[in-house]
C-alpha positions as CSV (number, residue, x, y, z in Angstrom):
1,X,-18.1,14.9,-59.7
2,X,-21.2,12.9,-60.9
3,X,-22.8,10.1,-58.5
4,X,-23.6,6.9,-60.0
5,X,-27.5,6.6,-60.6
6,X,-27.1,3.8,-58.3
7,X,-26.0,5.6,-55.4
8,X,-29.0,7.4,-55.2
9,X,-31.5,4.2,-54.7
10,X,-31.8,2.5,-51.7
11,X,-30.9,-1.1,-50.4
12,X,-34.2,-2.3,-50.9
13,X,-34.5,-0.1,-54.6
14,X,-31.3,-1.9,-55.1
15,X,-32.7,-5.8,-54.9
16,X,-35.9,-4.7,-56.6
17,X,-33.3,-3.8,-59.6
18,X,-31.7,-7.2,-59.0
19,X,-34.7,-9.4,-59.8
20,X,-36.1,-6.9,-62.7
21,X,-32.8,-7.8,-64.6
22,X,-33.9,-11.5,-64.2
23,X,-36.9,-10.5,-65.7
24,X,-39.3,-11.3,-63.2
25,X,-42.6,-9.2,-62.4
26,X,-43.6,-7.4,-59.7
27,X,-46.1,-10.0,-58.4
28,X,-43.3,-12.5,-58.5
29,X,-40.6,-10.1,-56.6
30,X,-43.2,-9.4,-54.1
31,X,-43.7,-13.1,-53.4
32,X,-39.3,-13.9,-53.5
33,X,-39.5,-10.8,-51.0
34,X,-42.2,-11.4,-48.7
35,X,-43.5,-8.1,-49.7
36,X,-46.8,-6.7,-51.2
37,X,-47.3,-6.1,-54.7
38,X,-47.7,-2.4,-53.7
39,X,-44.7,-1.9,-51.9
40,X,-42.7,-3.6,-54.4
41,X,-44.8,-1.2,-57.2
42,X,-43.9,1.3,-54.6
43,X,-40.0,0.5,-54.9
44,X,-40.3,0.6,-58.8
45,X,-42.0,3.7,-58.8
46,X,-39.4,5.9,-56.9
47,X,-36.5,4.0,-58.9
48,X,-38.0,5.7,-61.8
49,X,-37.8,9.0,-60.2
50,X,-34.7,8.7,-58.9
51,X,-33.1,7.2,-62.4
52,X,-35.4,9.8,-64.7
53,X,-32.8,12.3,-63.7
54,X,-30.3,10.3,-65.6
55,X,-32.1,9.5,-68.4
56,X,-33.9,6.0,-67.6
57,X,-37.7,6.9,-68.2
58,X,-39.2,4.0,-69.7
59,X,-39.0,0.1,-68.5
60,X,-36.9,-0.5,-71.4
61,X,-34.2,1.5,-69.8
62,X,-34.7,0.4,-66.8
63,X,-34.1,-2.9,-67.8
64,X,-30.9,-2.2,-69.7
65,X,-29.8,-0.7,-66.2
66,X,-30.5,-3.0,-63.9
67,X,-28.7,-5.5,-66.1
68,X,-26.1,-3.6,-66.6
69,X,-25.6,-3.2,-62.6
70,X,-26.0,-6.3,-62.5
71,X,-23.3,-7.5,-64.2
72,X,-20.9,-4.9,-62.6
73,X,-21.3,-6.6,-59.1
């Protein structure tokens, strides 16, 4: 049995998904957060890793995905 791509990413990976399907940048999720830039660069970072394994490799995709979570929730 496959796990979801989403299983993989953490809680915090998770909300980082959340606001890039709003569309906003890092600089604004780090300031929603209360977190640096970096650590929210950080989060997007290994959410590519973890999701390049299922084919989401560019920020196109990774849009598409975090919408589409999103939407399921």
């Amino acid at each position: 049995m496959h796990n979801s791509p989403i299983d993989e990413l953490t809680k915090a990976e998770i909300n980082v998904c959340k606001y890039i399907s709003k569309g906003y940048t890092h600089r604004k999720i780090a300031r929603l957060t209360k977190r640096s830039p970096k650590t929210i660069n950080n989060h997007v970072t290994n959410i590519y890793k973890k999701l390049n394994k299922h084919g989401v490799n560019n920020a196109a995709r990774l849009g598409v995905f975090c919408v589409m979570y999103s939407l399921n929730k």
